[in-house]
C-alpha positions as CSV (number, residue, x, y, z in Angstrom):
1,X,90.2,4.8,23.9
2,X,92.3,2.9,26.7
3,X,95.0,4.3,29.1
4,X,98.3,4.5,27.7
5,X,99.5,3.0,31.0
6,X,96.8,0.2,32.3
7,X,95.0,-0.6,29.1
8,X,91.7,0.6,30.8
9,X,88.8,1.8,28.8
10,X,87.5,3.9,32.3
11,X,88.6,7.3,31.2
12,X,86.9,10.7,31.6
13,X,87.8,13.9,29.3
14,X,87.9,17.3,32.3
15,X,88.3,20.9,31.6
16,X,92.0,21.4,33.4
17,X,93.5,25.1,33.9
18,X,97.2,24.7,34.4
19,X,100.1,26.7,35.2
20,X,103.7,25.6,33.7
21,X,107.0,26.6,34.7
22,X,110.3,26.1,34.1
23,X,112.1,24.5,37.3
24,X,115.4,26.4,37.7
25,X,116.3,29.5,39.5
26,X,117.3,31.7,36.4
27,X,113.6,30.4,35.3
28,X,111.9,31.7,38.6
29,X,112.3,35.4,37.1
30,X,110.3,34.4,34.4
31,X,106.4,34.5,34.2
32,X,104.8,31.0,34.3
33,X,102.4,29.4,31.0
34,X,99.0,29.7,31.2
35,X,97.3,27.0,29.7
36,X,93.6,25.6,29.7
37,X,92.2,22.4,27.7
38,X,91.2,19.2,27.5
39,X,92.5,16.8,30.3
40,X,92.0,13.1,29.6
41,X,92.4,10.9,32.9
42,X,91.9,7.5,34.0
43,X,89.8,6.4,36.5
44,X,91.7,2.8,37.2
45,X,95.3,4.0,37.6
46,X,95.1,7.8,37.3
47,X,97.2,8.2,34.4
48,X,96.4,11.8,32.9
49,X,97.4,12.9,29.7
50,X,97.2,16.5,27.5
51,X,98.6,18.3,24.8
52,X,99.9,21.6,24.0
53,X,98.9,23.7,21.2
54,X,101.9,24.7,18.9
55,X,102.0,28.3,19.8
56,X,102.1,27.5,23.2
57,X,105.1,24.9,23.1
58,X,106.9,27.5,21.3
59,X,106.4,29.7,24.3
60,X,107.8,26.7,26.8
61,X,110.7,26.6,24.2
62,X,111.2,30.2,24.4
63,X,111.0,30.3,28.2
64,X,113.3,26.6,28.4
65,X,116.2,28.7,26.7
66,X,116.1,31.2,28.8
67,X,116.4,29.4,32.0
């Protein structure tokens, strides 16, 4: 598959552990996303792109009205 971004077929798929957070102050109160998955990047321009499970994006939703 090419980048999105460069057209580049040099991309590798990594095992990424990420922690998302709502930026705002009212937000800071509230405990941040775990998430771990599938991180595809590209080794020409860097571009990096993943994806959230449902049940997860309901979670950022949940926290994003909160904030």
């Amino acid at each position: 598959m090419a980048c999105r971004v460069c057209g580049s077929g040099n991309q590798v798929t990594l095992r990424a552990e990420l922690t998302a957070s709502i930026p705002s102050l009212p937000a800071a109160k509230l405990p941040p996303l775990y998430h771990c998955q599938d991180l595809r990047a590209c080794t020409a321009c860097g571009f990096a792109e993943l994806q959230f499970p449902p049940i997860q994006l309901q979670e950022l939703q949940k926290k994003a009205a909160k904030a």
